[in-house]
N, C-alpha and C positions, 0 to 999 in steps of 0.2 A: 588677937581679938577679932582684927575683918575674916582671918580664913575659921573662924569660930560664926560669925556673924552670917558670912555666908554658906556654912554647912547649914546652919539652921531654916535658910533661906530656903533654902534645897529642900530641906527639910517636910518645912511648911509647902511649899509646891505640892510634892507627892504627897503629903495627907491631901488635901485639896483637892487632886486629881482621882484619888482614889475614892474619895469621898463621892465623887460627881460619878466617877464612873458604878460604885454603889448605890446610888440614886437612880443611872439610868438602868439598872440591871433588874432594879425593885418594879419601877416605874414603865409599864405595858401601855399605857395609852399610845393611843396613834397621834391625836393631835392637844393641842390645851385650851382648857374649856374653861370657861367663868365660874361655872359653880358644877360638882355634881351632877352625872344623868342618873336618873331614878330609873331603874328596871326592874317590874313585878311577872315575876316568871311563876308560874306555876303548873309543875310536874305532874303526870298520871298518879303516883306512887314511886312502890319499888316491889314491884311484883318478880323482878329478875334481878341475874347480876347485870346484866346487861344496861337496863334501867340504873340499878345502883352507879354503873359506872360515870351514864350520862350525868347525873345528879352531881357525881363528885365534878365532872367535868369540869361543870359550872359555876361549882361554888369555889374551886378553886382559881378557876378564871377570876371571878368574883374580885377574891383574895389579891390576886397578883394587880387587878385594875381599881384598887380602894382609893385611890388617890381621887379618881375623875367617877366612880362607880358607887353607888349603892343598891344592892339588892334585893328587893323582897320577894323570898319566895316563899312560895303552899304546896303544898303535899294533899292531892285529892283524894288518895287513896282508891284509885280506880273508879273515882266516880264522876259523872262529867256534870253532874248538878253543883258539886264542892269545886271541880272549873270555873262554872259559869260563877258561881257566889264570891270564887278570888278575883277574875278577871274584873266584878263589879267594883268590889274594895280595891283594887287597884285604881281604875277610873274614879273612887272617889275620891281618893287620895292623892290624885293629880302628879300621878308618875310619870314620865316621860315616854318610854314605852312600855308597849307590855309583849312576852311573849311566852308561850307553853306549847304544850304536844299535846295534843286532843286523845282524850281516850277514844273518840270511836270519829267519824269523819261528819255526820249531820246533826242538825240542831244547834249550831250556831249563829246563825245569822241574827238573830234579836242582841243580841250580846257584842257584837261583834260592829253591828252600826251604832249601838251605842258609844262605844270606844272610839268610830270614824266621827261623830257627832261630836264628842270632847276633844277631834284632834291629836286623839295619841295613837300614832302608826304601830301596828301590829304584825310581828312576827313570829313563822311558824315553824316550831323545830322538830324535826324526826317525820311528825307526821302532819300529813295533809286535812283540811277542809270542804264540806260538797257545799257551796255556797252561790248564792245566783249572781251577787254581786262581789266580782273579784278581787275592788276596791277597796271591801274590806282587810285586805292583810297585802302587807309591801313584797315579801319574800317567803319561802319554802327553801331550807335548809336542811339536807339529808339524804339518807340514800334514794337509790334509786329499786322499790320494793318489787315491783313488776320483773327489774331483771335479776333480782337477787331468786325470783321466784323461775325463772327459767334457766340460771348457772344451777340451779339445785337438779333440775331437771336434764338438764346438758350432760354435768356432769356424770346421772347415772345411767344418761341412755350409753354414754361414749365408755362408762368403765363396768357396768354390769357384767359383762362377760370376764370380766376377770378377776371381781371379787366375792361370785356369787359363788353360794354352797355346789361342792360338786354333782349333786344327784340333784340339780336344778339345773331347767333349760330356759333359754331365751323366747320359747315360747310360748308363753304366758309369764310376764310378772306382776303379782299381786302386791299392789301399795294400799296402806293406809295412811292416814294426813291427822297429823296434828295442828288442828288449826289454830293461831293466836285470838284474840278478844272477838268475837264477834259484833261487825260495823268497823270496828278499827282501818284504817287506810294499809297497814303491812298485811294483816290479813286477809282483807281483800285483794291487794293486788298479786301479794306471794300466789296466792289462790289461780288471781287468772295466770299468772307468768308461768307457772309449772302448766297448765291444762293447754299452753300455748304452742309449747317443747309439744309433749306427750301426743298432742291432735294428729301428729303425722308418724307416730310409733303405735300402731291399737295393739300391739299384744302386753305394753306397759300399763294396765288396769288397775284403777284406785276404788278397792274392794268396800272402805270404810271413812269418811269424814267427819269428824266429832270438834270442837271446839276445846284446848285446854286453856285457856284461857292466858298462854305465855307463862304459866308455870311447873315447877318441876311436879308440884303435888296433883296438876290439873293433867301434867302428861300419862303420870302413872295411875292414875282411876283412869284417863281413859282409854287406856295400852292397855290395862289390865281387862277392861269391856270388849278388846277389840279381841284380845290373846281365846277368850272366853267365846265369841262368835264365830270367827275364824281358825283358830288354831296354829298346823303348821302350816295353812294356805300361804298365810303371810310370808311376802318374801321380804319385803323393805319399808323403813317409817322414813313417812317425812314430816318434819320437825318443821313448822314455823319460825321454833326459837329454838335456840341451844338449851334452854333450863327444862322446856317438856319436855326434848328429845333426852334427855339426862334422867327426866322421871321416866319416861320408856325403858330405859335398859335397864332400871332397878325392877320391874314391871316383869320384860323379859328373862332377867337372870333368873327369878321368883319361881318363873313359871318353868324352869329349867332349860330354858334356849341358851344359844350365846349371842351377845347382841354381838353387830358387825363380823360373823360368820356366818351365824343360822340366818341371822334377818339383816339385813343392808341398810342403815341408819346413813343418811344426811337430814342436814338442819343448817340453820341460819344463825347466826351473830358474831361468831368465832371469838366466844368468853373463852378464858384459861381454861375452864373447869373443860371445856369442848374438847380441847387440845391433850389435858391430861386425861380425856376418856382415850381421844385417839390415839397415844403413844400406849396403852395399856391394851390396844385392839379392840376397844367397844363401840368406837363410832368412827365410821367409814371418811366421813368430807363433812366440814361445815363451808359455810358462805359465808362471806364476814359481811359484817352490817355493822362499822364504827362507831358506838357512842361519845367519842368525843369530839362534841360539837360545842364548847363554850369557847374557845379563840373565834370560830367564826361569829358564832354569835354576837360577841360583842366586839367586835370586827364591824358587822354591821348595824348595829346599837349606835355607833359614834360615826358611821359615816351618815347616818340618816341626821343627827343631830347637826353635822354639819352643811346638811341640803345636798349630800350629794347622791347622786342615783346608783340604786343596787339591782342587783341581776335579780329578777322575778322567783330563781332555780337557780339554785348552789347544791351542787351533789357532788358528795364526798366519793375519793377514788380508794377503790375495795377491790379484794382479793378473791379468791377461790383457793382452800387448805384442805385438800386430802390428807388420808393417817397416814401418808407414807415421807411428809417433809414435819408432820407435827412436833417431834423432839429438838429438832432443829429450830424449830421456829418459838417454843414456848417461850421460851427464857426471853424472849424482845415480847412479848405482850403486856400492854399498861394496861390490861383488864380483864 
C-alpha cells in the first residue's frame, strides 16, 4: 500500500509538472498584467501575399498571447480614410494601444493627436509616418525600405554581367520599375535607394516608371504598357514587391520573351511564390522584406504597458536571395 501510495505520488508530481510546463509553452506573455491590454490594429488590406502573411503574423501572435491580449483588428482595404475611421473607433473604445501600417505616409496628424490626447501610445508597423510632431507614435517597426531599395540595385549592377542575355552589353541597360502604392513609405524610399546605387553607374537607365500598385494584377497591366512602348529595349524589371514582379512575367511570357533570360527581373519581399518563380528560372534575385512582425509587436505592446522605454527604430534583419540558392532555401520559408 505505501509503495502504491507513493507511485501515485510520483504520479501526481509529473501530471502537475507537465501541466505547468503546458501552461508555460501556451502562455507568451512577457510579464503578468492585471487585466487584458486591448490592442486595435488596423491593416492596409491584403493586396499581396506578403500583406496576407503580415496579417497572419499577427493574429497568430494574437492567439498565442490570449491570455494577457485582446485584439481588434480592421482591414481598410487599401484605403487610408477606412485607417483613419478604425484608428477613431479604437480611441473611442479606449483601447490601450493602437497600431497599423499606413497605406501611404501623410495625412495623419489630426488622427494621430487625437489618440496622444486620449493617452494611447501609438505604434507603427511595416511602414512609416510624415508627421511634424513625432510625438505622435512611440516606435517604427520594420524594414529598412531605402536599403532594400539599393541591395535590389547593388545586386544588378554586381551580377548583370553574368546574367544578362548574350547579344546584350553593359553598355546601356534599360530598366523599367514597378512601383508599389503611390505616397506609400516602401515605395518611396525603394524608389530613392535604387536611384542612389544607379547615380554612379549612368549606363543603368530606367526607361519607364508606372505605379502597380503592389499587386500581381497591377504588375501585369503595367508590364504589358511598358512591353507595348518599349519592346525588346527592355532589359530588366524592377519590382517594388514580389506579387507585381510575378504579374510581370505572366506579362512577359505573353508577350513571348522569357522572363529572367530575355529580361532581368529582381524585386522585393522574398514570398514563396518569388522563390518558386526563381528555381523555375523566371526571376533572377528578390530582396527579402519580412512580414513577420507580430512577436515584436507585442513585444512592445507589453513593454510600453509596463513604462518601460522602447527603441524609436526596430528593423528587422533581411537577406538578399538570388535564383541560384532558391531551391535550397524554399522549403524553410513561413511565407
Amino acid at each position: 500500500m505505501k509503495q502504491f501510495l507513493k507511485i501515485l505520488s510520483l504520479v501526481v508530481v509529473v501530471m502537475m509538472a507537465c501541466s505547468l510546463l503546458i501552461q508555460s509553452a501556451e502562455a507568451q506573455c512577457k510579464y503578468q498584467h492585471e487585466k487584458k491590454i486591448i490592442m486595435g490594429f488596423s491593416q492596409i488590406g491584403a493586396e499581396s501575399a506578403w500583406r496576407a502573411a503580415n496579417t497572419d503574423s499577427i493574429k497568430a501572435e494574437a492567439e498565442k498571447r490570449k491570455d494577457c491580449f485582446e485584439l481588434k483588428f480592421s482591414d481598410a482595404q487599401q484605403k487610408q480614410e477606412n485607417q483613419i475611421k478604425a484608428i477613431r473607433s479604437f480611441i473611442a473604445q479606449g483601447v490601450d494601444v493602437i497600431a497599423f501600417s499606413p497605406v501611404v505616409e501623410s495625412g495623419w496628424e489630426p488622427v494621430l493627436q487625437e489618440a496622444k490626447k486620449a493617452g494611447i501610445p501609438v505604434i507603427l508597423s511595416d511602414r512609416a509616418v510624415d508627421v511634424q510632431d513625432e510625438s505622435l507614435w512611440v516606435t517604427f517597426m520594420g524594414s529598412d525600405f531605402v536599403e532594400e531599395g539599393r541591395r535590389s540595385a547593388k545586386w544588378l549592377v554586381e551580377n548583370y554581367e553574368k546574367v544578362k542575355r548574350e547579344d546584350k552589353s553593359m553598355d546601356e541597360v534599360n530598366i523599367v520599375e514597378l512601383v508599389g502604392t503611390v505616397g506609400s513609405a516602401p515605395a518611396n524610399d525603394r524608389y530613392e535607394g535604387f536611384r542612389e546605387v544607379l547615380k554612379d553607374y549612368p549606363n543603368f537607365k530606367i526607361l519607364a516608371t508606372q505605379s502597380a500598385d503592389f499587386t500581381r494584377a497591377g504588375g501585369k497591366q503595367v508590364m504589358e504598357a511598358f512591353l507595348k512602348a518599349h519592346g525588346d529595349k527592355i532589359d530588366v524589371v524592377y519590382g517594388h514587391n514580389d506579387d507585381s514582379a510575378l504579374g510581370a512575367i505572366q506579362a512577359i511570357e505573353e508577350a513571348g520573351f522569357k522572363p529572367g533570360k530575355d529580361i532581368i527581373i529582381v524585386s522585393i519581399d522574398a514570398v514563396r511564390g518569388a522563390f518558386e518563380a526563381m528555381v523555375e528560372g523566371k526571376l533572377n534575385c528578390t530582396v527579402e522584406c519580412s512580414p513577420l512582425l507580430g512577436p515584436q509587436m507585442f513585444d512592445a505592446a507589453e513593454d510600453l504597458m509596463q513604462g518601460k522605454k522602447i527603441p524609436r527604430r526596430i528593423v528587422t534583419q533581411e537577406g538578399v536571395f538570388p535564383m541560384e540558392v532558391a531551391e535550397e532555401v524554399l522549403p524553410t520559408r513561413k511565407y
